[in-house]
C-alpha positions as CSV (number, residue, x, y, z in Angstrom):
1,X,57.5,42.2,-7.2
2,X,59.2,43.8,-10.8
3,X,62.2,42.2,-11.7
4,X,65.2,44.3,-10.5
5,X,66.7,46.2,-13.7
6,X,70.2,46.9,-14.9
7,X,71.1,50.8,-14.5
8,X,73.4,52.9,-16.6
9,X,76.3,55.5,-14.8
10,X,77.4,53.1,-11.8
11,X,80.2,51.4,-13.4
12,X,82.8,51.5,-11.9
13,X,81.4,52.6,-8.5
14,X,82.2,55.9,-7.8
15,X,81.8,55.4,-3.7
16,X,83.2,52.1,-1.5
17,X,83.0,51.6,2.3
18,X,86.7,51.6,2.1
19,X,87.2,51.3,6.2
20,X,85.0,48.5,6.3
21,X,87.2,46.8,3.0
22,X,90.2,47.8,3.9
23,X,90.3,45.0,7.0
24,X,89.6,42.1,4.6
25,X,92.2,43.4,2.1
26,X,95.1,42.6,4.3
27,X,94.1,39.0,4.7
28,X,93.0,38.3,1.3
29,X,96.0,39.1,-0.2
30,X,98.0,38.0,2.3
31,X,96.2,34.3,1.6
32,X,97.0,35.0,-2.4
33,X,100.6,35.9,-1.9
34,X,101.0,32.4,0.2
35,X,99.3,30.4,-2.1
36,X,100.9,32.2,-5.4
37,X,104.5,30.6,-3.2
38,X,103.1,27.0,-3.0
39,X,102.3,27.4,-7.0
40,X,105.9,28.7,-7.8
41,X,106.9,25.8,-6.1
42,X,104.8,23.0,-7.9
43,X,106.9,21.5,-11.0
44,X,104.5,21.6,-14.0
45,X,101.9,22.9,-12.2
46,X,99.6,22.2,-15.3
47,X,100.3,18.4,-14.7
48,X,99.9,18.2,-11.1
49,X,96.7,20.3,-10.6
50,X,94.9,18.8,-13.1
51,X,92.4,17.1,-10.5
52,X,92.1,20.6,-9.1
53,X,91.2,22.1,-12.4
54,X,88.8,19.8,-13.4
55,X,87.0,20.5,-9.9
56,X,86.7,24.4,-10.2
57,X,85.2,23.1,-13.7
58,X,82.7,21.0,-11.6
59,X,81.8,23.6,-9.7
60,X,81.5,26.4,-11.6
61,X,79.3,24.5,-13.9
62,X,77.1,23.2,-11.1
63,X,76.2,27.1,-10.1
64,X,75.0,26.7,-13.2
65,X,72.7,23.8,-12.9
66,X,74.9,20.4,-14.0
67,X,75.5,17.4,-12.0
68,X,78.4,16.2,-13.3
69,X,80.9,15.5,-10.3
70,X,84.5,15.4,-10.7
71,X,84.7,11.7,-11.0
72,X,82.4,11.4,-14.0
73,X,84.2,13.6,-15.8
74,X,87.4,12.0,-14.9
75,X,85.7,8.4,-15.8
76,X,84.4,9.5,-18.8
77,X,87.5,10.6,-20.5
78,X,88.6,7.2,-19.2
79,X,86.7,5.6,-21.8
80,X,83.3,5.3,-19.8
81,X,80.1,6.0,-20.8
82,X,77.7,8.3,-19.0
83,X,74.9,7.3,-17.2
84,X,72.2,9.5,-19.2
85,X,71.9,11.3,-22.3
86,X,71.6,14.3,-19.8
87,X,74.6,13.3,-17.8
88,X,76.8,13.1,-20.8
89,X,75.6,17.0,-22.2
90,X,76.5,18.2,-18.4
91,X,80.2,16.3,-18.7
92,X,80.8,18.1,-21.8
93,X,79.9,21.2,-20.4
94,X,82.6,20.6,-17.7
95,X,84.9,19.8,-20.4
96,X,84.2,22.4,-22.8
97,X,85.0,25.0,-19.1
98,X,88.4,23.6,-19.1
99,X,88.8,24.1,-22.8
100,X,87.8,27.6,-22.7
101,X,90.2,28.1,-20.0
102,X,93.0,26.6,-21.9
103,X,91.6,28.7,-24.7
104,X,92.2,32.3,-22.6
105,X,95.6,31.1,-21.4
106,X,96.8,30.4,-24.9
107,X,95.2,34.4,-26.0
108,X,97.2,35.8,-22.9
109,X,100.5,35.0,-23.5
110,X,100.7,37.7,-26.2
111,X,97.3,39.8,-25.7
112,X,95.5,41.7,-22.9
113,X,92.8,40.8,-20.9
114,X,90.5,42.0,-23.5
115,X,86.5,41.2,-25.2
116,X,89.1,39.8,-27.6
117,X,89.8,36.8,-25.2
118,X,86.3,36.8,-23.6
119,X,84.5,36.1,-26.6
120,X,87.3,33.6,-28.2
121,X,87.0,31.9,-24.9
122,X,82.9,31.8,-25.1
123,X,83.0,30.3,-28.6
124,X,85.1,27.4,-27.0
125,X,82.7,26.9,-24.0
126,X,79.2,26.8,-26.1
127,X,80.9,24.6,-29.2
128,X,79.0,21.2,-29.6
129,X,76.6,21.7,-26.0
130,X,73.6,23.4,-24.7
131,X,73.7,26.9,-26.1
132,X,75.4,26.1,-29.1
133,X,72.9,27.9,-30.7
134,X,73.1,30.8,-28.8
135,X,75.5,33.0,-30.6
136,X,78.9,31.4,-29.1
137,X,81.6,34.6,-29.3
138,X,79.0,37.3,-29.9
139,X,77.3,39.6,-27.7
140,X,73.5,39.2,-27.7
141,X,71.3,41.0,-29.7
142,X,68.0,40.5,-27.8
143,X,66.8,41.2,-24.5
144,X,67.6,38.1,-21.5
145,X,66.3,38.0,-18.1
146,X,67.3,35.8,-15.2
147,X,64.7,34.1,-13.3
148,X,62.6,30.4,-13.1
149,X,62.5,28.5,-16.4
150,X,60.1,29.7,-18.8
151,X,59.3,32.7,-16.8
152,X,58.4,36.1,-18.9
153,X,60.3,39.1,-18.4
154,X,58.1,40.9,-16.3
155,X,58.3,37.4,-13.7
156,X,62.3,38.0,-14.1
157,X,64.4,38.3,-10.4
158,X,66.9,40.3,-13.2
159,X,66.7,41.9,-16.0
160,X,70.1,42.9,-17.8
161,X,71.1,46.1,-19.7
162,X,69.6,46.7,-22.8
163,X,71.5,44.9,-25.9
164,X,72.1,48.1,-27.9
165,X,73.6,49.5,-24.7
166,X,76.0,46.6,-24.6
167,X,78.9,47.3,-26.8
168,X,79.5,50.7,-25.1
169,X,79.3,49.4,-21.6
170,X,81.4,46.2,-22.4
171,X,84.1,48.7,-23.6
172,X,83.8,50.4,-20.6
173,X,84.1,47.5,-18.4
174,X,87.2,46.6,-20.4
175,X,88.7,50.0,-19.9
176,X,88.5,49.4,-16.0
177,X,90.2,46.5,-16.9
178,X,93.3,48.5,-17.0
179,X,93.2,51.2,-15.3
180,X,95.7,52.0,-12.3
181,X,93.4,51.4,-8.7
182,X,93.7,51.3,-5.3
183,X,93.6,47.7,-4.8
184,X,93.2,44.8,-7.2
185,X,91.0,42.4,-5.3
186,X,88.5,45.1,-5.1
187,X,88.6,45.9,-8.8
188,X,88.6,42.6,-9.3
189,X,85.5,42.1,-7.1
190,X,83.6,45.1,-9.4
191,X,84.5,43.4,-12.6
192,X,83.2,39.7,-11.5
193,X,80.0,41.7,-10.7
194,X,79.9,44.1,-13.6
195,X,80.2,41.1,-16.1
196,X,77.4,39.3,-14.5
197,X,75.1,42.4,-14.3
198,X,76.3,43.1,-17.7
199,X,75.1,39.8,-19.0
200,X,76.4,40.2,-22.5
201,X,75.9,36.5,-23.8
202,X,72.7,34.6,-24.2
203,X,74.2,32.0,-22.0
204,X,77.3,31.1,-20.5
205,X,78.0,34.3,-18.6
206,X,78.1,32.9,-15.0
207,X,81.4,30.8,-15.7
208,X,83.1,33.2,-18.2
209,X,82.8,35.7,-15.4
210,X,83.9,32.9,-13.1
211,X,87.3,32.5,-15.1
212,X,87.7,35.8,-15.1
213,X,89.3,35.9,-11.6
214,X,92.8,33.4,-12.4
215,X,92.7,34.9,-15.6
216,X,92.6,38.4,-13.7
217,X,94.9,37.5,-11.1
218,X,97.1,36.1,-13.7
219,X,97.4,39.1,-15.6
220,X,97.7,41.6,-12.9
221,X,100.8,39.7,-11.4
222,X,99.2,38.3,-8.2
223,X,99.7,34.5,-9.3
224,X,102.0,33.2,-11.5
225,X,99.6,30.5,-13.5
226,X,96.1,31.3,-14.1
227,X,95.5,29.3,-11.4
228,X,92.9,29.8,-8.7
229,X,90.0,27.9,-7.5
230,X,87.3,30.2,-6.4
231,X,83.7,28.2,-7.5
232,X,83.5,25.8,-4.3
233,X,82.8,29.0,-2.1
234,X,80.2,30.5,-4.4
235,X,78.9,27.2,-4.5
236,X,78.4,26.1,-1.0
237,X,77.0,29.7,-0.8
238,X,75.0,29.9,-3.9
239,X,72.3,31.8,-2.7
240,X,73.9,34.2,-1.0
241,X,76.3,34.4,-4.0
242,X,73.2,35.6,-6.0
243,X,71.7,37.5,-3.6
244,X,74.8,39.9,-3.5
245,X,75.3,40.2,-7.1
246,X,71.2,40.9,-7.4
247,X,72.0,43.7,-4.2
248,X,74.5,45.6,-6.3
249,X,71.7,46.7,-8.8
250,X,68.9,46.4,-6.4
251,X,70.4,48.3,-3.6
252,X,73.9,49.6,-4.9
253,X,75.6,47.5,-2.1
254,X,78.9,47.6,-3.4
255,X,80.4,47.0,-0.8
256,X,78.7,44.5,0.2
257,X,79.7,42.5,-2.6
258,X,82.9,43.2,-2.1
259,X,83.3,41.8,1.4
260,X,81.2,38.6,0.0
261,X,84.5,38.3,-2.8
262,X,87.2,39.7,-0.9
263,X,86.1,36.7,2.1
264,X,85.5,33.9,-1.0
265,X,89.5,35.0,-2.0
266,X,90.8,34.5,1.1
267,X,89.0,31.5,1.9
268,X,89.7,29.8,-1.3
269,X,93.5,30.9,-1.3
270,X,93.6,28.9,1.9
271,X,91.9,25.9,0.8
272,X,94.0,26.2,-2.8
273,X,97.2,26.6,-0.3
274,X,96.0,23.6,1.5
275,X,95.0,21.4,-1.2
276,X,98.2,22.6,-3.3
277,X,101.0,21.4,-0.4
278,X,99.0,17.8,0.3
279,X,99.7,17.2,-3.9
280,X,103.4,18.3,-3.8
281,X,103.9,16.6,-0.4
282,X,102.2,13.4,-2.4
283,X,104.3,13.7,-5.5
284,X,107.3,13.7,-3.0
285,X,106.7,11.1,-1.6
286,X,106.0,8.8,-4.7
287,X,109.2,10.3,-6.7
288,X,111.1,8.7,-3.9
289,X,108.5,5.3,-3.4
290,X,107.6,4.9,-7.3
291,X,111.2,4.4,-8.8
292,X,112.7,1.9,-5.5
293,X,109.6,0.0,-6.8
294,X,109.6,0.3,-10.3
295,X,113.1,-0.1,-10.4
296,X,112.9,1.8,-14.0
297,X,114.3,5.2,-15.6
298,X,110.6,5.5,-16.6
299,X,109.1,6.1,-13.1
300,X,109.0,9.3,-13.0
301,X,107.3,10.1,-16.1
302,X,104.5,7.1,-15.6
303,X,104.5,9.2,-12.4
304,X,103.8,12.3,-14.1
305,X,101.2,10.5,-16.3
306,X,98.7,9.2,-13.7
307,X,99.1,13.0,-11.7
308,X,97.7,14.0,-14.6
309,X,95.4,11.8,-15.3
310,X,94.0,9.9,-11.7
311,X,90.9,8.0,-13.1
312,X,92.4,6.0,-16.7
313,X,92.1,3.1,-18.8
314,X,95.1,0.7,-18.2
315,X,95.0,0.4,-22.1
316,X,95.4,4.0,-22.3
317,X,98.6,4.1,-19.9
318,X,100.0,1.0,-21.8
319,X,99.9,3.1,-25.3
320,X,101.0,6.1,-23.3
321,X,104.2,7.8,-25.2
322,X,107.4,7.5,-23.6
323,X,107.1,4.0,-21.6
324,X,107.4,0.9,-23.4
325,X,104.2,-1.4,-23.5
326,X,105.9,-4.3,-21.5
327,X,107.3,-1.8,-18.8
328,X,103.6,0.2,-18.5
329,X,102.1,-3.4,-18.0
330,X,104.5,-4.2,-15.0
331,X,104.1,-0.8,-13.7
332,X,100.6,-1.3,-13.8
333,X,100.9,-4.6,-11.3
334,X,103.8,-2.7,-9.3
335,X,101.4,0.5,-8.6
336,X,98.6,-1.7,-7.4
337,X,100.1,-4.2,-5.3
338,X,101.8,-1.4,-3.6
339,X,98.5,0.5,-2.5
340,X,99.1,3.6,-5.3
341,X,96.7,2.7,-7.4
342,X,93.2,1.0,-7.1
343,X,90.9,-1.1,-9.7
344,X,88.0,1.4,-10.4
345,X,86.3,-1.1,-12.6
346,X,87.5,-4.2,-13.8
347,X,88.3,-5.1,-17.2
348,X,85.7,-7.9,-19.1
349,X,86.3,-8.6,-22.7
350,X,87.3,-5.8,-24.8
351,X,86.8,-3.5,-22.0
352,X,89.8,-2.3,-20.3
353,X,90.3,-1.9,-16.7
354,X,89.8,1.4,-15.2
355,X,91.8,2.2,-12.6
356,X,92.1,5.3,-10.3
357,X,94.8,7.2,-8.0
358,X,92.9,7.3,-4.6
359,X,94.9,9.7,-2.7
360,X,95.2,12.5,-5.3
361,X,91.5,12.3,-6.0
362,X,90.8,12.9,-2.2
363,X,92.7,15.8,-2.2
364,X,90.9,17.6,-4.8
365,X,87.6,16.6,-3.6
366,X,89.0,17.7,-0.3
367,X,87.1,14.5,1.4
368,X,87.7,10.5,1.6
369,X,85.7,9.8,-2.2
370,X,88.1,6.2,-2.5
């Protein structure tokens, strides 16, 4: 079978099945507006949805072909080492997602949703990994193709737009960017797909065009923090996922992609809502438990510390800036004894204990992992 092709003149699409969107609409953005009130509520939501973050980096990297799970990544930055050689390249891929992220957030706050950002951003996710080498921040300059390793262009399942085509139909994705719409999920939905049909990058497209939906959200108003975990529903349905992005050339099922996005918003709203009240309901509950038994004015920020960071080296708390060394290392006692904290791995020598916040890290991996 020949590989299905790019085609010029269909961006954006000129004809949706509005009556058969319009009934997921309603829900989808009911689901955003509820879960964009549990993020206004969340203080610092940067600290306490860490785990969160560093799961849609998980995930969205795992479409992609790593293994790395969330408590790797977590253990690594801990202080341990990998497993393999190939384990440690796939944990700085997760970390270089979350960089990139940060990257784009930073760009934001004073420029547009632009190939500005998009290419800044890509330069952060390829530096030091696999595809370092592949132009990180430019658009490609030679044909790609999507299909089994090693497999020629003719043996392709997709082949994207021609590279000298690219800079004109990049500028006039970015164009539809801003224009004014009839709906934003829906124009949200055609840029995610756009992007990926687009291809522009030698690698690293599939997650840029994942970020692009906070980042999109962000900028359009619908969320206040360019947060929104979308990956564990393409995920789970991975080959559906591609098989509607592939339909959109292949077919020009539009709209068929976007009831497949406009279902993964709604679902993943709820399970952000979800996941997003169980943290503040947990911080709650430990800014009244922690300080009656710390019984220290530092309670609340060692608190804050191990929301943000719920795998970590007891040495690395103890040298943490803001609590004094003697009062980290009673904390440390305090938290385990009264079932907050755990002993991951325990210390031998020169190497520290590890230890890890249970409950939090259930709640992002939204199943009993501790």
């Amino acid at each position: 079978m020949p590989p299905v092709r790019y085609h010029q003149g269909r961006f954006p699409p000129s004809e949706l099945a509005w009556p058969d969107l319009i009934p997921l609409i309603g829900p989808a953005a009911a689901a955003v507006a509820r879960y964009d009130g549990m993020l206004a509520a969340i203080p610092n939501p940067s600290v306490l949805l860490s785990p969160l973050t560093t799961q849609e980096a998980v995930l969205s990297s795992r479409i992609e072909g790593t293994q790395a799970t969330m408590g790797e990544v977590l253990e690594f930055e801990a202080g341990q080492e990998a497993s393999t050689p190939e384990r440690r390249n796939d944990i700085f891929e997760v970390l270089n997602y979350r960089a990139a992220m940060r990257e784009a957030e930073k760009l934001l706050a004073t420029l547009p949703l632009s190939q500005r950002v998009i290419r800044e951003a890509h330069k952060v996710l390829l530096s030091g990994v696999r595809g370092q080498n592949k132009s990180p921040g430019e658009y490609r300059r030679i044909p790609n193709w999507i299909g089994p390793p090693g497999c020629t262009i003719e043996e392709a399942h997709f082949v994207p737009i021609d590279a000298a085509k690219l800079p004109d139909a990049m500028s006039a994705w970015e164009r539809h960017v801003h224009e004014d719409v009839p709906d934003r999920l829906v124009q949200l939905a055609t840029l995610h797909v756009e992007f990926e049909a687009l291809h522009p990058f030698l690698d690293g497209n599939g997650r840029l065009g994942r970020m692009l939906v906070p980042l999109f959200l962000w900028q359009v108003g619908l969320i206040q923090r360019p947060m929104f975990y979308v990956s564990a529903f393409f995920e789970a349905r991975r080959d559906e996922y591609y098989e509607r992005l592939l339909a959109v050339s292949r077919d020009d099922d539009w709209t068929g992609w976007c009831r497949f996005f406009l279902e993964a918003v709604r679902a993943q709203a709820e399970d952000n809502l979800a996941k997003t009240k169980a943290i503040l309901d947990l911080y709650e509950d430990l800014k009244r438990r922690v300080p009656e038994m710390t019984r220290s004015q530092y309670a609340i920020r060692a608190l804050d510390w191990i929301f943000e960071h719920p795998i970590f080296s007891s040495t690395d708390f103890i040298a943490a800036e803001g609590i004094p060394g003697p009062t980290a290392r009673r904390f440390l006692g305090v938290l385990k004894d009264g079932g907050v904290l755990i002993v991951f791995q325990a210390g031998s020598g020169r190497r520290a204990t590890i230890l890890a916040f249970p409950d939090l890290l259930n709640i992002a991996e939204g199943r009993a992992v501790f």
